[in-house]
N, C-alpha and C positions, 0 to 999 in steps of 0.2 A: 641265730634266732633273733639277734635283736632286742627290739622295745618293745614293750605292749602296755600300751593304757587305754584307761579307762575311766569316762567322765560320767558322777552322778549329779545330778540336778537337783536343789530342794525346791518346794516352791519358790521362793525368796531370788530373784534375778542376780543377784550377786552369792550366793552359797553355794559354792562346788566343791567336788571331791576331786582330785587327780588322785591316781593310783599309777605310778608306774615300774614296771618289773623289767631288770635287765638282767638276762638269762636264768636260772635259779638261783641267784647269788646278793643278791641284792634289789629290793622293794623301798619306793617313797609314796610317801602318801602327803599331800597336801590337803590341809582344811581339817588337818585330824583335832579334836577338840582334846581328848582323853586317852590314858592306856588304862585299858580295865584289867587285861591280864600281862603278865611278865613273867616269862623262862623260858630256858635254853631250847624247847622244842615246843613251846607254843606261845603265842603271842595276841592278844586280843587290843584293836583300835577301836575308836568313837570317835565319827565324823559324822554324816549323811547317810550314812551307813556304818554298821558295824563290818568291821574287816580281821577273818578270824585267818592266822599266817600259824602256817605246819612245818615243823625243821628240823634240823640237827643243827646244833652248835649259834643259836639265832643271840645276834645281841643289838640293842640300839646305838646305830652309830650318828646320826644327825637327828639332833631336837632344835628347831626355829621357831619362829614364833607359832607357824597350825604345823610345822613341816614335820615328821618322822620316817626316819631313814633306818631299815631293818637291813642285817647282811648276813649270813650262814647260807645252808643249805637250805632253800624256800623248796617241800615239798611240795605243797596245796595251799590255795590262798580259796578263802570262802567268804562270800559275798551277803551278807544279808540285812537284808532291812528294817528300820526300825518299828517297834510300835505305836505307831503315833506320833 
């Protein structure tokens, strides 16, 4: 399967999201600002978008400076945007 990302854009010319997923096993997300939620089968981020991550066994392995690095079983990764 591979890689798959996915870039969101703020207005702001320098503010981006990387999101990438390598097979169901592991998710990074750059520019992530926040974790709103935390546990083993769900996971909520805050970046340019909210990034809601579905699992079994999910725990955060890489935290850098925006960087967040998720790895378990990645059911569904859900995409949504902010209010404002």
């Amino acid at each position: 399967m591979g890689i798959r990302r996915r870039f969101f854009r703020s207005d702001h010319p320098l503010e981006e999201n990387t999101v990438s997923i390598r097979r169901n096993r592991r998710l990074l997300m750059e520019g992530c600002r926040r974790i709103v939620f935390c546990q083993s089968e769900k996971m909520i981020l805050d970046g340019d978008v909210i990034l809601e991550i579905h699992g079994k066994d999910l725990v955060l392995k890489e935290l850098g400076n925006d960087v967040i690095g998720v790895e378990g079983v990645i059911l569904a990764v859900v995409f949504r945007e902010k209010n404002g």
